[in-house]
C-alpha distance (Angstrom), angle and dihedral (degrees) to the residues before:
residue distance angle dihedral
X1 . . .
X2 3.47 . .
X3 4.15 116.7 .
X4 4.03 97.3 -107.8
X5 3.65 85.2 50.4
X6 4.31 90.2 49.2
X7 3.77 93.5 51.0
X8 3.79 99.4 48.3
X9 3.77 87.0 49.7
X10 3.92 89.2 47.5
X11 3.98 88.4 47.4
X12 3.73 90.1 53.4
X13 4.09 92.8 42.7
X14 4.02 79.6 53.7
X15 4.01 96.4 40.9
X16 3.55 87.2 60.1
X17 3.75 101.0 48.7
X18 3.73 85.5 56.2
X19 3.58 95.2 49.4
X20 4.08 108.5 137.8
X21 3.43 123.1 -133.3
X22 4.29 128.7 -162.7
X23 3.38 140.3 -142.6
X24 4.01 104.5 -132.8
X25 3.94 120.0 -160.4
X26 3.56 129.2 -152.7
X27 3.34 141.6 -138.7
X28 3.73 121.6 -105.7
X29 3.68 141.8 176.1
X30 4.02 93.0 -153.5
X31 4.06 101.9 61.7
X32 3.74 124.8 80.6
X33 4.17 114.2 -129.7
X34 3.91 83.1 -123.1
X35 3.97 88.9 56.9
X36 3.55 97.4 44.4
X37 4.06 92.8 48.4
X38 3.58 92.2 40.1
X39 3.81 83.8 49.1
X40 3.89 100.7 50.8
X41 4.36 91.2 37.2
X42 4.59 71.2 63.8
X43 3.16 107.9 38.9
X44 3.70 111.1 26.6
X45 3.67 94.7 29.3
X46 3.75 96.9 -124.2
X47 3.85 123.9 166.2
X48 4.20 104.8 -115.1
X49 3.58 81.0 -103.5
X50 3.96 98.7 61.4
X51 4.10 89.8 40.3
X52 3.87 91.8 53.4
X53 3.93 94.4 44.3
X54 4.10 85.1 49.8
X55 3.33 99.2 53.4
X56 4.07 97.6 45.1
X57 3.90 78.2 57.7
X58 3.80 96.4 47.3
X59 3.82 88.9 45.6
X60 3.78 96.9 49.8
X61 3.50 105.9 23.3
X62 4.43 100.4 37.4
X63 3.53 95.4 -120.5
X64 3.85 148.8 25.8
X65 3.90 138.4 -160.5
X66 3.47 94.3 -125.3
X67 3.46 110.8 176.8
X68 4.31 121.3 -0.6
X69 4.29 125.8 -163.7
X70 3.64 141.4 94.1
X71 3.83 120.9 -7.5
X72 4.42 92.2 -120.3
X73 3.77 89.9 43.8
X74 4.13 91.2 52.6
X75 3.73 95.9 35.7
X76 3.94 97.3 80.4
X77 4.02 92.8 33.4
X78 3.39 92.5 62.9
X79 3.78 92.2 41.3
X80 3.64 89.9 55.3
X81 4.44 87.4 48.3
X82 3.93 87.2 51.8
X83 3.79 93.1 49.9
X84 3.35 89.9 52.1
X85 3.93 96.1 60.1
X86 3.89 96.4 -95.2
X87 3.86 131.1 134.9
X88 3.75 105.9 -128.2
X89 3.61 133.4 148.8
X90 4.18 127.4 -164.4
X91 3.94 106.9 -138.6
């Protein structure tokens, strides 16, 4: 293996090991806009700002990216969004 051919397989090994994941919300008909915002300002750590502008998207648009990073730091905020009565996903 020559060396140009070792470090593009070492960039991809590290590519993937940086590989971003995202919290997706969903549209619902059950959850106030107050909840939801109130919600995302917990779990996601938004300003009020960020939680209002994510759920006019989720309202009008089905679904949002609400919060993106590393699998075990998403994993329990999305946790706490479903426990709360929101549709999310973690992709």
């Amino acid at each position: 293996m020559s060396t140009q051919e070792k470090t593009f397989e070492e960039l991809l090994l590290q590519e993937e090991v940086l590989t971003q994941n995202e919290i997706v919300l969903h549209n619902d008909d059950v959850n106030t806009f107050d909840h939801v915002i109130n919600t995302l300002i917990y779990a996601c750590e938004h300003t009020p700002e960020q939680a209002e502008q994510c759920a006019m998207l989720v309202h009008y648009k089905g679904k949002c990216t609400v919060k993106t990073g590393l699998y075990d730091d998403l994993k329990p905020r999305c946790s706490m969004l479903l426990d709360a009565g929101l549709s999310a996903e973690l992709v």
